[in-house]
C-alpha positions as CSV (number, residue, x, y, z in Angstrom):
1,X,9.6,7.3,-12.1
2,X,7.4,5.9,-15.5
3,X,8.1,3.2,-17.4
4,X,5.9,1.0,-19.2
5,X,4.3,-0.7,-16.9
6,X,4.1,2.3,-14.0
7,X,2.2,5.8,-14.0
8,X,2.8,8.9,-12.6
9,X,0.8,10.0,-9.1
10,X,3.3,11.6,-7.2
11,X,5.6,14.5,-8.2
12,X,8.2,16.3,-5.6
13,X,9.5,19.7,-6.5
14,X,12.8,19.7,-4.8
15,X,12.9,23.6,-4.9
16,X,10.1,24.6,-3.7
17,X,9.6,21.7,-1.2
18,X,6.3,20.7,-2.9
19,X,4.4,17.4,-3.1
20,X,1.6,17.0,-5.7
21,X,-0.6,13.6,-5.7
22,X,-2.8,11.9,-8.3
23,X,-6.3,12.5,-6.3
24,X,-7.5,8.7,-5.8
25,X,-10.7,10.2,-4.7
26,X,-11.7,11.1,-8.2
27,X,-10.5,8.2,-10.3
28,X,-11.9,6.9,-13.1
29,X,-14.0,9.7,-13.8
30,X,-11.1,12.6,-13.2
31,X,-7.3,12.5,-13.3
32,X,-6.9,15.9,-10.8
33,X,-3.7,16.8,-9.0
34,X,-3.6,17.8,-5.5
35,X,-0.9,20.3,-4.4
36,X,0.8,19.6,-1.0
37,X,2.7,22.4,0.7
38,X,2.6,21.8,4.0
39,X,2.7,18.7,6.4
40,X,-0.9,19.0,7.8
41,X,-1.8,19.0,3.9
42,X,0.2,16.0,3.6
43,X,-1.7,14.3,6.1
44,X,-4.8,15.7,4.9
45,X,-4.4,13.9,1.5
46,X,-3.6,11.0,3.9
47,X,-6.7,10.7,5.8
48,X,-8.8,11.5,3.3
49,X,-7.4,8.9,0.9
50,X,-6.5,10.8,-1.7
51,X,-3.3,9.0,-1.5
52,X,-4.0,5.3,-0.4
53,X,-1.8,2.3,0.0
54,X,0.9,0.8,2.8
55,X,4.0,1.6,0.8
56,X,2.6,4.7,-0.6
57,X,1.3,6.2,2.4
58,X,4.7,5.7,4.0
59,X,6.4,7.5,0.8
60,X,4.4,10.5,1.3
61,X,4.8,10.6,4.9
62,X,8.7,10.8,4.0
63,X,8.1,13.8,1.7
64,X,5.7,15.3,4.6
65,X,8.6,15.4,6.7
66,X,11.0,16.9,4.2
67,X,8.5,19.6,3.5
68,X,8.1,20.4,7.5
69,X,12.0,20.6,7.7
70,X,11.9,23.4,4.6
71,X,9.6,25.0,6.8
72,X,11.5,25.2,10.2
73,X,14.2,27.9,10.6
74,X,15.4,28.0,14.1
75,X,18.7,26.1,15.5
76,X,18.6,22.6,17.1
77,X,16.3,22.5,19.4
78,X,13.2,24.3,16.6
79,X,14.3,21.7,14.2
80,X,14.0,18.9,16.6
81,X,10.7,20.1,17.9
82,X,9.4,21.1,14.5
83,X,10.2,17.4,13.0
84,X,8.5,15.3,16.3
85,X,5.2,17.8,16.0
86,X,5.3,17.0,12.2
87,X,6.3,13.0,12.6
88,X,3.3,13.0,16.1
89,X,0.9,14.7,12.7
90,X,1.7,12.2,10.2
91,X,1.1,9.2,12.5
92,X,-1.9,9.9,14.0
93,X,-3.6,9.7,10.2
94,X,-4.1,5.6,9.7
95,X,-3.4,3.2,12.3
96,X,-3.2,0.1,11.0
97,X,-0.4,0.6,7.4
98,X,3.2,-0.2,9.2
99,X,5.1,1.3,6.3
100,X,3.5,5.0,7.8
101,X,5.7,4.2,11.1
102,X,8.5,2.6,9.5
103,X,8.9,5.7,7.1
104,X,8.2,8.2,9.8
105,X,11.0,6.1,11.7
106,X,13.9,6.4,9.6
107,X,13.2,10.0,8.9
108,X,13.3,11.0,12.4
109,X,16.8,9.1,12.5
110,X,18.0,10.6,9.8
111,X,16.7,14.1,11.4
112,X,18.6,13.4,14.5
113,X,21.8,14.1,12.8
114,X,21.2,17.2,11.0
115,X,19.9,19.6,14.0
116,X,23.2,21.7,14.4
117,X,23.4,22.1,10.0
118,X,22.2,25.5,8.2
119,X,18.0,25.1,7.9
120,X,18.7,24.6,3.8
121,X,21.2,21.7,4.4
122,X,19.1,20.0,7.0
123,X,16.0,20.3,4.2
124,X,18.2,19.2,1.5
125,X,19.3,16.0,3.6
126,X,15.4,15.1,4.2
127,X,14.9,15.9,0.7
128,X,17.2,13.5,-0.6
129,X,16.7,10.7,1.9
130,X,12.5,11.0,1.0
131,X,13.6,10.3,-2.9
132,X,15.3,7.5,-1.8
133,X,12.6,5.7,0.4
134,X,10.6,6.5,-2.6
135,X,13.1,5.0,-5.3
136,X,13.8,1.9,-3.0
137,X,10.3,1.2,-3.3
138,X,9.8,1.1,-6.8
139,X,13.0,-1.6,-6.5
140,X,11.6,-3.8,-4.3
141,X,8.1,-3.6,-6.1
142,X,10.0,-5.1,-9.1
143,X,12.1,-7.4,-7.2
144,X,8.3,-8.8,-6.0
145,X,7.0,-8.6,-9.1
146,X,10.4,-10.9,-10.8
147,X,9.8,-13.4,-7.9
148,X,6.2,-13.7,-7.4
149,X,6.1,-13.7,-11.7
150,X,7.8,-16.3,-11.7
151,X,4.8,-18.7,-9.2
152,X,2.5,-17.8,-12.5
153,X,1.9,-19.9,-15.5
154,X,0.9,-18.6,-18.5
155,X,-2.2,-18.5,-19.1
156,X,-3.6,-18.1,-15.7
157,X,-6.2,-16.2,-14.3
158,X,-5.2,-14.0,-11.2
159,X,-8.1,-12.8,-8.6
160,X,-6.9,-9.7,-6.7
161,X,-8.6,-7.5,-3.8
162,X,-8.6,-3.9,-2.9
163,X,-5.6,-1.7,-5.0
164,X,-2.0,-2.8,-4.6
165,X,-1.1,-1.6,-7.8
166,X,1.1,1.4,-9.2
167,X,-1.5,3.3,-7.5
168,X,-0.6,2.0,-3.6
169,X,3.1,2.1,-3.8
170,X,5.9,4.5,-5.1
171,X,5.6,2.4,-8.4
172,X,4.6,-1.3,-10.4
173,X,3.0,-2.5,-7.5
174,X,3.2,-5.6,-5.4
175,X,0.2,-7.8,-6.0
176,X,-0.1,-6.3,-9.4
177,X,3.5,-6.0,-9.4
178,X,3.3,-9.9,-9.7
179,X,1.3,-9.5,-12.7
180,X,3.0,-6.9,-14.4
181,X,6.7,-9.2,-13.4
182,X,4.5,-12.0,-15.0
183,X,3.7,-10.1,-18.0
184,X,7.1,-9.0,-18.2
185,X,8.5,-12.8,-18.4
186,X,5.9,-13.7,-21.8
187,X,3.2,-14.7,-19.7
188,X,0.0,-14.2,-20.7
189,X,-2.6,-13.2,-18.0
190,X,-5.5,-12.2,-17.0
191,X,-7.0,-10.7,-14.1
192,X,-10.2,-10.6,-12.1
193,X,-10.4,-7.6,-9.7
194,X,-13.0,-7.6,-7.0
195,X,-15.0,-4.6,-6.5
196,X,-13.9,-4.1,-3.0
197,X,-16.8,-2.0,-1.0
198,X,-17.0,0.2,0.0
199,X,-14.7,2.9,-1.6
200,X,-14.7,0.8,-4.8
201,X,-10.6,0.7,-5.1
202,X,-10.6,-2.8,-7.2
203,X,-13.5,-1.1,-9.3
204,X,-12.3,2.3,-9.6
205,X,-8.4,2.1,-9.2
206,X,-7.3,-1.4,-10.0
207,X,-9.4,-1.8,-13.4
208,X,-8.2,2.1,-13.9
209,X,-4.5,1.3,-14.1
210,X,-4.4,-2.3,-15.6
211,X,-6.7,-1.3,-18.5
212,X,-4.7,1.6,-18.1
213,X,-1.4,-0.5,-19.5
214,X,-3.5,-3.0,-21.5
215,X,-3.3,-5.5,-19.0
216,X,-6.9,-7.9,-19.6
217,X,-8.6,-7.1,-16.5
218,X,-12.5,-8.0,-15.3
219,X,-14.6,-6.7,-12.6
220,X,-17.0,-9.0,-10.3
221,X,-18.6,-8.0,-7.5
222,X,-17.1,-9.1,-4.1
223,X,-19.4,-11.8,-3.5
224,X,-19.1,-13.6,-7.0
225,X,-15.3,-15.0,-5.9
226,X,-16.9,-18.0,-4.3
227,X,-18.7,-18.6,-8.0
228,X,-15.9,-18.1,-9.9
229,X,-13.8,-20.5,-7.9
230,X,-16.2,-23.1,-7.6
231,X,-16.7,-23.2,-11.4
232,X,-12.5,-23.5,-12.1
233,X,-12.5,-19.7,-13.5
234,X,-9.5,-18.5,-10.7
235,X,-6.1,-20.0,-11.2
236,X,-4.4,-18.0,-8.3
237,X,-4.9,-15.0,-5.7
238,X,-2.8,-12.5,-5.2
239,X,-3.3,-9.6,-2.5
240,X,-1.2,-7.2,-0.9
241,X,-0.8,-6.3,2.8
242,X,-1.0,-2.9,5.2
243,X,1.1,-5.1,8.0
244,X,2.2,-8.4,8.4
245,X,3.0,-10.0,11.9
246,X,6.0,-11.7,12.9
247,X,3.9,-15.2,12.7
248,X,2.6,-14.0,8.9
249,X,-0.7,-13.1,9.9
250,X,-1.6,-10.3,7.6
251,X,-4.1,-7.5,7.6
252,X,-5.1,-6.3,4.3
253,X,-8.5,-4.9,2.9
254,X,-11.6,-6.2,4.5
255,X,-12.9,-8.6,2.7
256,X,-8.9,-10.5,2.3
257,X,-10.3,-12.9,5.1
258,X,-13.2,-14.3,3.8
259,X,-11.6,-14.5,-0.2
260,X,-8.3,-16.4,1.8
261,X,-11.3,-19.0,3.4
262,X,-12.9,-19.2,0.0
263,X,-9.9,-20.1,-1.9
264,X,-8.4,-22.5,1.1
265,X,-11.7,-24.3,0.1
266,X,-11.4,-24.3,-3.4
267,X,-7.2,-25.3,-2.9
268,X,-6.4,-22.5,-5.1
269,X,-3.1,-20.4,-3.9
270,X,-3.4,-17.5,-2.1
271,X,-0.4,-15.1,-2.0
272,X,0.7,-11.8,-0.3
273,X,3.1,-9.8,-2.1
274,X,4.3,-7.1,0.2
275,X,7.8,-5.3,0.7
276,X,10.1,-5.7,3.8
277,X,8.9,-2.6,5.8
278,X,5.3,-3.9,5.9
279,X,6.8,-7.0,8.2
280,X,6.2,-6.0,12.1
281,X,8.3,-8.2,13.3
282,X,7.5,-6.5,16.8
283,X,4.3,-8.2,17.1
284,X,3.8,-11.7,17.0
285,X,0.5,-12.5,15.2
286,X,-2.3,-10.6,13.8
287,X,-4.2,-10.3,16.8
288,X,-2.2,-7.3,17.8
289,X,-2.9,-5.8,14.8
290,X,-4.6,-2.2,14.9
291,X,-7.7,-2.2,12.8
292,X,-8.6,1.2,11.7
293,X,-12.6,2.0,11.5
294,X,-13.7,4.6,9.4
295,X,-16.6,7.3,9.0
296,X,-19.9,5.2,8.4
297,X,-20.5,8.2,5.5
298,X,-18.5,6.0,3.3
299,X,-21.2,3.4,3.2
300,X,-24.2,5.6,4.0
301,X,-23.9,7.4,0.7
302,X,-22.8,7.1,-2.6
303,X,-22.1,10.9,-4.1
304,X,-25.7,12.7,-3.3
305,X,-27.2,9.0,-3.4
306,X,-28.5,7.9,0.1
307,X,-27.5,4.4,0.0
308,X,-28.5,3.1,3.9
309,X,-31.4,5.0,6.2
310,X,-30.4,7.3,8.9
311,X,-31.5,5.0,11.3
312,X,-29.6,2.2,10.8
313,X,-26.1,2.0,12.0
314,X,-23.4,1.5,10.2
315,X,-20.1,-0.2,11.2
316,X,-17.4,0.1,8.8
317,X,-13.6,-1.5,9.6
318,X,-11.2,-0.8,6.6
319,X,-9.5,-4.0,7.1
320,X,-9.1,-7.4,8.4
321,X,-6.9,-10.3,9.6
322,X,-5.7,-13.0,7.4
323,X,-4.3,-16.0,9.4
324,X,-0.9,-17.7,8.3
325,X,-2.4,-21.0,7.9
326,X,-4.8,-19.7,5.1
327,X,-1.7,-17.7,3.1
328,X,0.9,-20.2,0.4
329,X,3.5,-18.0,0.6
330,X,4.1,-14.0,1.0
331,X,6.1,-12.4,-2.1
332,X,9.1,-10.4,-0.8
333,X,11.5,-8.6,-2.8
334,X,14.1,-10.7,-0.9
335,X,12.2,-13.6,-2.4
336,X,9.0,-16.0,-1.3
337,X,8.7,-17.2,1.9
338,X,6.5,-20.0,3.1
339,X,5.2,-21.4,6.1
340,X,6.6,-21.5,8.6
341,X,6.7,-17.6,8.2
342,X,8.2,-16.8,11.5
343,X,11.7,-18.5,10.3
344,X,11.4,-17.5,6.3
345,X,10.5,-14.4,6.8
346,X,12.9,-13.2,9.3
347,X,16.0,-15.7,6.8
348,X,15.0,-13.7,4.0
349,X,14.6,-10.4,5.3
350,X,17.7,-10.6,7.7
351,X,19.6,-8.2,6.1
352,X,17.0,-5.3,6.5
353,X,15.8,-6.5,10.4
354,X,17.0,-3.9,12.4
């Protein structure tokens, strides 16, 4: 799944029920390839972020479940078993990315009708139903890319957090996929990516994979936004989303909150771009939310470089909440919606609201 403006991070060998994955661990510096062939490894490479990103995370987890069913040989009641142990695996590895849950979800539905098949038919189905999931992401990244394109003038200058490129989703990308759909339409633009402590990913992934397709792209450190904005050097910002609420309240990367306050200052537009399954229409504003905390070692060291003394503590959340009255509209690939998001969003993404 490479085109022009895409990459290649994820391969699936069909026959021998294999996932590799583009290690996002090691980017810039090393372009390594991490060989999946079990579940727990799957969810391994989860948790570990060497694959990173709502929609992608929820791809893998739908080839982590085809892999467990290649592995289970019994009659119903193994398979069924097998399947929950390896669905109960997957979820537990990041709390807070919907699209893990909503992947896991309609794998386990598509499981339910398989159990009384030979083994080999009941991996085959899972096999082909994970391509899918993965292939109708790369569609509705485009579709967000043609419509949230379309918002940008040429010539602008987009600000972007965090990755939600190529790298975070089966393909193109939602918040770059609106640059890349922008690019795509003859406009010219450039980006500013923000470093995005404490793992780097604007830095490291997002300057990787736009200088990667010759897209003009500049690093700042996260707290040089405000500066830029104030001195007219930001046209638009772009982000994408691990779960939005039913109200549009959206968690994203720390740090989403406080560039959303600094743009609402400045009156520049702030816009999610983020797929249909990243909508949780099942809670009804971002308090509800789960934000996931990880291991302080993330910000206590840097390689072999002690960055913060051993006796101070370190608290490190991976993301935050965005309120709905800060966002100008969320980028579906059904098309944008704006406020009120509790009506758009659920008129737009009728079709897919189960």
């Amino acid at each position: 799944m490479t085109d022009s403006f895409s990459l290649e991070h994820l391969r699936f060998d069909i026959q021998k029920a294999h996932l590799a994955v583009l290690d996002q661990t090691l980017l810039p510096a090393q372009e390594s390839w991490v060989r999946c062939t079990s579940v727990a490894a799957v969810a391994h490479a989860i948790v570990t972020m060497q694959v990173r990103g709502a929609p992608l995370i929820g791809v893998v987890a739908a080839y982590g479940l085809a892999i467990a069913a290649a592995q289970i040989k019994g009659g119903r009641d193994d398979f069924s078993a097998g399947i929950a142990a390896a669905a109960k695996l997957l979820a537990g590895t990041r709390p807070t990315a919907v699209n893990l849950f909503w992947a896991i979800d309609r794998m386990q539905r598509r499981a339910s009708a398989l159990g009384d098949l030979p083994a080999a038919e009941r991996y085959q189905a899972l096999a082909d139903e994970a391509v899918t999931v993965h292939a109708e992401d790369v569609a509705m990244c485009r579709a967000i890319g043609q419509h949230g394109g379309e918002l940008v003038q040429d010539g602008e200058v987009i600000m972007t957090h965090c990755n939600a490129g190529a790298l975070a989703t089966g393909g193109y990308g939602t918040a770059l996929g609106v640059v890349r759909g922008a690019i795509a339409q003859g406009k010219r633009v450039r980006v500013i990516a923000r470093e995005t402590r404490p793992l780097h990913q604007g830095g490291r992934l997002t300057a990787w994979e736009l200088a990667r397709d010759g897209i003009d792209v500049t690093v700042i450190p996260d707290s040089a936004a405000a500066h830029l904005m104030r001195t007219g050097r930001v046209d638009r910002v772009v982000v994408g989303a691990d779960r939005i609420a039913a109200n549009g309240d959206t968690a994203n990367k720390i740090g989403t909150y406080d560039l959303a306050l600094v743009a609402h200052a400045h009156g520049i537009p702030l816009h999610v771009a983020a797929p249909y399954s990243t909508v949780d229409f099942t809670l009804p504003d971002g308090n509800l939310i789960p934000i996931e905390e990880r291991s302080e070692m993330e910000m206590r060291q840097l390689g072999q470089a002690v960055l913060i003394p051993d006796n101070a503590a370190i608290w490190n959340p991976a993301f935050d909440v965005t309120p709905a009255s800060l966002i100008t509209s969320i980028i579906t690939e059904a098309g944008v919606a704006e406020a009120p998001f509790g009506a758009s969003l659920r008129r737009l993404l009728a079709a897919k609201i189960q």
